[in-house]
C-alpha positions in Angstrom: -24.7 13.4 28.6 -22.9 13.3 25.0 -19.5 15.4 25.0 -18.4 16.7 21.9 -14.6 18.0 21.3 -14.6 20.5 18.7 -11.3 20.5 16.7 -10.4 23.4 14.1 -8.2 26.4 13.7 -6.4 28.0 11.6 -3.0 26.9 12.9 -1.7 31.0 13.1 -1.3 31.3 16.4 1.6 28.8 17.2 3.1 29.1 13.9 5.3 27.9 12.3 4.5 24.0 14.0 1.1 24.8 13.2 -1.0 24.9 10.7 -4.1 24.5 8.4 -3.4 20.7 9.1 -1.5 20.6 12.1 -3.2 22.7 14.5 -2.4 23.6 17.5 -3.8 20.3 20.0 -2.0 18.0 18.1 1.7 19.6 18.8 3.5 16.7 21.0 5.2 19.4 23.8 3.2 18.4 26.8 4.4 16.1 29.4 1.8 13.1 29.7 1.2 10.9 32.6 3.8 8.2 31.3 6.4 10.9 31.1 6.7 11.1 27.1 5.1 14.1 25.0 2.3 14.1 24.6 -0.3 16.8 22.8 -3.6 19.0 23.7 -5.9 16.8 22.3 -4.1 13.7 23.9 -4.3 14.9 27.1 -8.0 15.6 26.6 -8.5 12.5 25.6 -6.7 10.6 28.4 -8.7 13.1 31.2 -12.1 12.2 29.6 -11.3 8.2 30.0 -10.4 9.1 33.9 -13.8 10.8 34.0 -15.8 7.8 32.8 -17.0 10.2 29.5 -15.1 9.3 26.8 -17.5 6.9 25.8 -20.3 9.4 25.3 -17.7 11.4 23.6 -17.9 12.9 19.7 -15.6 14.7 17.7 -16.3 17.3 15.3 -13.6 18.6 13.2 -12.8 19.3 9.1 -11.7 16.9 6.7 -7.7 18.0 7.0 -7.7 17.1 10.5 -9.0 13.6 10.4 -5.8 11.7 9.8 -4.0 13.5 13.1 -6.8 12.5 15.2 -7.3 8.9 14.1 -2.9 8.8 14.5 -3.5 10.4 17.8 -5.9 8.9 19.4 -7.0 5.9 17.4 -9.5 5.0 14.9 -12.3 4.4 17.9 -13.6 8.1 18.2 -16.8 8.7 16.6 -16.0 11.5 14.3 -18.5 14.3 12.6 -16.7 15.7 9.9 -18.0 19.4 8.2 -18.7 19.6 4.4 -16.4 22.6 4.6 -15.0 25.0 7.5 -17.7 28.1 8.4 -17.6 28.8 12.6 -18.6 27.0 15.6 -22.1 27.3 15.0 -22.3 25.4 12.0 -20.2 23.0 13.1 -22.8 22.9 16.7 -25.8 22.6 14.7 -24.3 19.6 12.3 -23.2 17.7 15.1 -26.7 18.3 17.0 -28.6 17.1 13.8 -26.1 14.2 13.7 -27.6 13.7 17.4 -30.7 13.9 16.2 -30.7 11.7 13.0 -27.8 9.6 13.3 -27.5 8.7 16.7 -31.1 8.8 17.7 -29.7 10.5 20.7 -33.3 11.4 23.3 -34.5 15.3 22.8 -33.5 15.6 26.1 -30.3 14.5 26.1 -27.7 17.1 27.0 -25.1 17.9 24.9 -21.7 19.5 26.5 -19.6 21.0 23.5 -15.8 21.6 24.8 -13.0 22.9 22.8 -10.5 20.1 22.4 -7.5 22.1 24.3 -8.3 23.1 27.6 -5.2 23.1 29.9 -7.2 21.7 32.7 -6.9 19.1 35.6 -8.9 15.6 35.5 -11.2 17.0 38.4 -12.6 20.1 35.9 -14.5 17.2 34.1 -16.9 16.5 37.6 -17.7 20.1 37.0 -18.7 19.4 33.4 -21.3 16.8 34.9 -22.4 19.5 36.9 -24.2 21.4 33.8 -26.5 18.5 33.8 -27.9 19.1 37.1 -28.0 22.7 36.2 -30.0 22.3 32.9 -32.6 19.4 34.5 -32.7 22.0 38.1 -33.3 25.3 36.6 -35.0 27.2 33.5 -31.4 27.7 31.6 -31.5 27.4 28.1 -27.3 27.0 28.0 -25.4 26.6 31.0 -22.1 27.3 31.2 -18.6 26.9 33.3 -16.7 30.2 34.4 -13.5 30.2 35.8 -12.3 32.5 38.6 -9.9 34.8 37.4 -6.2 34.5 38.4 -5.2 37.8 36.7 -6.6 40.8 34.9 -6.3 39.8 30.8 -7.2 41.1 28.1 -6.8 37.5 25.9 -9.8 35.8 27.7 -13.5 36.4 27.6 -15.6 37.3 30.7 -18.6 35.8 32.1 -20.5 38.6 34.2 -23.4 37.3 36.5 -26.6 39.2 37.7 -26.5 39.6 41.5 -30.4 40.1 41.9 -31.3 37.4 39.3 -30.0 34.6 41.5 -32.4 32.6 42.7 -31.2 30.4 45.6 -32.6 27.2 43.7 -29.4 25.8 42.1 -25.4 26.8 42.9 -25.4 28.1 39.6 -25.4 31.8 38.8 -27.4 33.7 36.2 -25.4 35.6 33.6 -26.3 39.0 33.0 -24.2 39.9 30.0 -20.3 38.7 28.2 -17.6 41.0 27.5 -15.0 39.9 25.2 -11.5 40.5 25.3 -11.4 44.2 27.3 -8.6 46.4 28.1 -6.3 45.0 31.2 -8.3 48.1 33.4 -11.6 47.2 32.4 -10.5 43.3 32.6 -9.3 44.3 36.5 -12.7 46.3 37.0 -14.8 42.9 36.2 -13.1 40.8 38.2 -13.4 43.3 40.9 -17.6 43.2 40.3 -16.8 39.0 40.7 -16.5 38.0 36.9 -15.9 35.1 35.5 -13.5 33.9 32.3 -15.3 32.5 30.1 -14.3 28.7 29.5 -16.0 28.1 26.4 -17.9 25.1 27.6 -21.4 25.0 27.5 -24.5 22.1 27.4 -27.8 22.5 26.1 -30.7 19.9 26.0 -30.5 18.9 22.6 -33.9 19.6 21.4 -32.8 23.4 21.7 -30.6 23.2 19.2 -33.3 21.6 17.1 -35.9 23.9 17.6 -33.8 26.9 16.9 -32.1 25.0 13.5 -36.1 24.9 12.8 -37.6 28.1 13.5 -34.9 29.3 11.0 -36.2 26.7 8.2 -32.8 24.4 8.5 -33.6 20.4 8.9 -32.7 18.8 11.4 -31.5 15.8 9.3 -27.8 15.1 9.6 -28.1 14.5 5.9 -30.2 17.3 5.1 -28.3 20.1 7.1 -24.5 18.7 5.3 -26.2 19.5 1.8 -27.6 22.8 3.2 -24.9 23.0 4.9 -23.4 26.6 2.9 -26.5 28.2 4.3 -26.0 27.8 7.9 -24.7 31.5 8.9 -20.9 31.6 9.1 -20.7 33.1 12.6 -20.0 32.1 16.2 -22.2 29.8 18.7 -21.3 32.4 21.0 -22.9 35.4 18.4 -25.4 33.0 17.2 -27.0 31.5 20.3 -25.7 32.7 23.6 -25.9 36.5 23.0 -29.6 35.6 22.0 -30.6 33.7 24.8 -32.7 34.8 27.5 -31.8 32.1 30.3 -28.7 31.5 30.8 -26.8 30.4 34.0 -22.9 29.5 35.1 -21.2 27.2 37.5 -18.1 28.5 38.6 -14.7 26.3 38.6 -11.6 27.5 41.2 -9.0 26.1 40.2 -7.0 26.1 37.1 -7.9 26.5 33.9 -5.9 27.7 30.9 -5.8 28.6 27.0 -3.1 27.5 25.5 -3.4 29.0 22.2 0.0 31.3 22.5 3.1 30.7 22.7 3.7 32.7 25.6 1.1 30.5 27.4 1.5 27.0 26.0 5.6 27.6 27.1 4.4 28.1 30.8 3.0 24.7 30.6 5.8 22.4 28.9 8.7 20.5 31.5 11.5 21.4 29.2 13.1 24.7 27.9 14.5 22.6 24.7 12.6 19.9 22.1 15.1 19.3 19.3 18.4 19.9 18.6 19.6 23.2 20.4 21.7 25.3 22.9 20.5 28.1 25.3 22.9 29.9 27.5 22.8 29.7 30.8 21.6 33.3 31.1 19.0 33.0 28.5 16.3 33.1 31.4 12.7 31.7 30.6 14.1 31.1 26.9 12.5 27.9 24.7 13.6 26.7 21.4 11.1 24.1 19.7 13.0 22.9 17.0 11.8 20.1 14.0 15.0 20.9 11.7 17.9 18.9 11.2 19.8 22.1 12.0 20.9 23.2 15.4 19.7 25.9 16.8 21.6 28.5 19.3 20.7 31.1 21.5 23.0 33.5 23.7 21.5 36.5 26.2 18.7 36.3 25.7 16.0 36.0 27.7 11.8 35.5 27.6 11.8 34.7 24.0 10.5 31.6 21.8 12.3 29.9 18.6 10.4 27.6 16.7 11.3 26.4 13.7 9.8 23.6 11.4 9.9 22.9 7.4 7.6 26.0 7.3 9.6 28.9 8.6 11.7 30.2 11.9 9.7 32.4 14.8 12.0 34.3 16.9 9.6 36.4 19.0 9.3 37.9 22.5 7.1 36.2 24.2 4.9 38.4 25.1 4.7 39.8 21.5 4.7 36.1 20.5 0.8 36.4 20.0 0.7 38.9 17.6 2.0 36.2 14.8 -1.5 35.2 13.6 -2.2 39.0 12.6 1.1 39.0 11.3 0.7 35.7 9.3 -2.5 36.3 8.1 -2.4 37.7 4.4 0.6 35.0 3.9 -1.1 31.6 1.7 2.3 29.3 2.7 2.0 25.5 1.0 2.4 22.9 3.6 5.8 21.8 4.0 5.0 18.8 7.1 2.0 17.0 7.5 0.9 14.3 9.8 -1.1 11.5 8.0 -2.9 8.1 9.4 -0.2 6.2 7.8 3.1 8.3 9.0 4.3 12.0 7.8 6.6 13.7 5.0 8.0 16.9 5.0 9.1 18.7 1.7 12.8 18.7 1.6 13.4 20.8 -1.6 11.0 22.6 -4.0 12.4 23.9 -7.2 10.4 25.7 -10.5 11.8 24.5 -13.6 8.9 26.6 -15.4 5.4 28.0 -15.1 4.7 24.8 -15.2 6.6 22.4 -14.2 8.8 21.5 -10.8 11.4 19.5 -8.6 9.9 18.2 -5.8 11.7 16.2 -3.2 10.4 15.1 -0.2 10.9 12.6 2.8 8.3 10.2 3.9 8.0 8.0 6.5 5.3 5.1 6.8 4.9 3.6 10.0 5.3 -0.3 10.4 1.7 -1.9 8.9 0.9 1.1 7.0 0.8 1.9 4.0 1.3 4.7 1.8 -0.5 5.3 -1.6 -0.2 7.5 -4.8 -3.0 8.2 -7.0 -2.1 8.2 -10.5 -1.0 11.8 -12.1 0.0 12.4 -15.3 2.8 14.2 -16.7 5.7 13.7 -13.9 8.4 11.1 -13.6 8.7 9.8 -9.7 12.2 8.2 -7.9 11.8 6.7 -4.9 15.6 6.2 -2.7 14.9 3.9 0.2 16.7 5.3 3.2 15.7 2.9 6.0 13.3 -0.4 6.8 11.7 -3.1 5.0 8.3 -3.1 2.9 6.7 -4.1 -0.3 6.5 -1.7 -3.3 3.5 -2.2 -5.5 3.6 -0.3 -8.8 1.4 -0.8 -11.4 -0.2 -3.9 -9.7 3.0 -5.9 -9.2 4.7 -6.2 -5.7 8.2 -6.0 -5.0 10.3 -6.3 -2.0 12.4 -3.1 -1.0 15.2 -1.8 1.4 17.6 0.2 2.4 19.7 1.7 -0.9 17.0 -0.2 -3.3 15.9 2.6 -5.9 12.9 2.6 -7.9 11.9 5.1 -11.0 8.1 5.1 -12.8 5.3 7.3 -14.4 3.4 8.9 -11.9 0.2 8.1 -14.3 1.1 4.6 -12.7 -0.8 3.7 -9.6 1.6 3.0 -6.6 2.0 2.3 -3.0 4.7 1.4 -0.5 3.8 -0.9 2.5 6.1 -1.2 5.6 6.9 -4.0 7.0 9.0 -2.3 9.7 9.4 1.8 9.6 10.0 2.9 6.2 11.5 6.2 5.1 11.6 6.9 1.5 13.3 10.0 -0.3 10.9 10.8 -3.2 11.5 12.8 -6.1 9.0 14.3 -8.0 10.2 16.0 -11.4 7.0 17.2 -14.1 3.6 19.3 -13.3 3.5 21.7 -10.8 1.3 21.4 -8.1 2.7 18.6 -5.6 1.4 15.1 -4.7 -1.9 13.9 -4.8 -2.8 11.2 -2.1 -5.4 8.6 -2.1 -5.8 8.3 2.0 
């Protein structure tokens, strides 16, 4: 069986910690089994190692998100990258051709796709084994896991079986039909009938990918389907495949499983009411502040609400109007003011417009020890850097140079330059000329 994590998002939904970049698995509020933070696709991770699969295990994801994985979870993890972001089915079919071409992976082979968040315990990944035993038992195109409901919600999509389709020949169930997202009464009716939510796991064998990718005219060359890769319809796997199959079959998991995508849900799950500098009052009751400022943050009276700030903005929110902010946030086109990279982070300190055209920009950056971070050359700006902390080697325009703390350094930013650190290295850069930010060669 190959396992493959599928990483994206917008980054709406949690905001403002994430974003396009920094979505929301790789946001460190999660107690991990060592006791520090650790994040969704961390956790993930470490389950799939208990479960003996993260050696069969892929992930695909877009081209902003590589850095945070590799920084994550290590440069180890086979990644398929898309050409561009378009839905899960693209992103399905390219890692199924990657299967196909790349890895010479068997046409039978069966291919589990999970999303990379699921708030589940270790022993949910013997039930993902179980769709193997499903697919090789029965005539299921897609198998799937449901889980038993714990409440009537409207968030999660439902999985609703066919009573006189079953069969007796596997524990599975056949699904009849999906309803996503109803009303909290027609949510309480399903689960009364003895729906399912729908986990958004599935496995197929992988040659039915292929033969679907061909009866539409799409190769099933990994190199092939990335150039054609525009054409592939820009819709869901869900839309594209499983609402068009005509066997498809569920086994059911009791215990818990959870979506984190919401504030309101992903607070239920963390060990602390605070992360960063704050105070909550005493009768603030079920109150979290998430803070990544160097401000403090303080809140009196009041009660089920969430505070998260970052470089990008403040959320103050009920929680349970808390996920509601990705409608709210959606016509607003913010730069990104944090970002996690494979050799550290910065976050944008000050941005000021001199002009149309030209800017201020000042920024802190941090380069972890044996890293190093790198400049491409731009024309038409001046660049200071101030080191604040550690030890490393400059190298501007070719020659090296020993720096630290207080050491200051001016050039052309049409001059190639980098900063390695010898031990943690935080630099205040200052960025005066055309607009439009740094460039990085990563």
């Amino acid at each position: 069986m190959k396992i493959i994590l599928l990483s994206g998002g917008s980054g709406k939904r949690l905001w403002p910690l994430s974003n396009g970049s920094r979505t929301k698995q790789f946001l460190k509020v999660l107690r991990g089994a060592d006791g520090e933070k650790e994040s969704m696709v961390q956790r993930v991770w470490r389950q799939l190692q208990e479960a003996g699969l993260a050696s069969s295990t892929y992930i695909a994801t877009c081209s902003s998100q590589v850095d945070l994985i590799k920084n994550q979870i290590g440069d180890h993890v086979p990644l398929i990258v898309e050409p561009e972001r378009r839905d899960t089915f693209p992103a399905i079919a390219l890692v199924s051709a990657y299967l196909n071409s790349i890895a010479c992976a068997d046409k039978d082979e069966i291919v589990c796709v999970l999303p990379v968040d699921p708030y589940v315990d270790t022993v949910f990944f013997d039930k993902v084994k179980e769709l193997e035993h499903v697919l090789n038992e029965t005539d299921a195109e897609v198998a799937l896991i449901g889980s038993k409901p714990t409440y009537p919600s409207g968030k999660y999509g439902y999985i609703v079986s066919d009573p006189a389709a079953q069969d007796g020949l596997s524990s599975s169930i056949v699904i009849d039909r999906f309803v996503e997202k109803p009303s909290e009464d027609e949510a309480e009716r399903l689960i009364e009938a003895g729906a399912l939510w729908n986990c958004g796991i599935f496995a197929f064998k992988l040659h039915y990918l292929l033969t679907l990718l061909k009866a539409r005219s799409f190769p099933v060359s990994y190199q092939e389907l990335s150039r054609q890769y525009t054409q592939l319809p820009k819709r869901s796997f869900d839309y594209e495949v499983l609402e068009k199959a005509q066997q498809l079959r569920a086994i059911v998991y009791e215990s818990g499983w959870k979506d984190l995508g919401t504030w309101n849900t992903l607070t239920e799950e963390m060990d602390t009411n605070l992360i960063g500098r704050g105070l909550i009052s005493e009768d603030s009751i079920n109150t979290h502040v998430l803070n990544e400022l160097d401000i403090l943050i303080t809140v009196l009276g009041l009660s089920n609400v969430i505070v998260a700030a970052s470089p990008n903005g403040i959320l103050v929110a009920d929680k349970a109007a808390s996920p509601r902010i990705k409608e709210m946030m959606q016509p607003i086109d913010e730069r990104l003011m944090y970002e996690e990279l494979r050799w550290g982070w910065y976050r944008i300190l000050d941005l000021f417009k001199l002009d149309e055209d030209r800017e201020t920009l000042v920024k802190k950056v941090v380069v972890h020890t044996g890293e190093q971070y790198t400049r491409e050359s731009k024309p038409g700006s001046r660049v200071i850097w101030t080191v604040q902390a550690g030890k490393g080697v400059a190298i501007i325009g070719g020659m090296p140079q020993t720096i630290a703390p207080g050491d200051c350094l001016e050039m052309d930013s049409s001059i190639a330059s980098s900063a390695a650190a010898l031990t943690e290295l935080t630099l205040v850069e200052v960025q005066i000329g055309n607009a439009g930010g740094v460039a990085y060669d990563l």
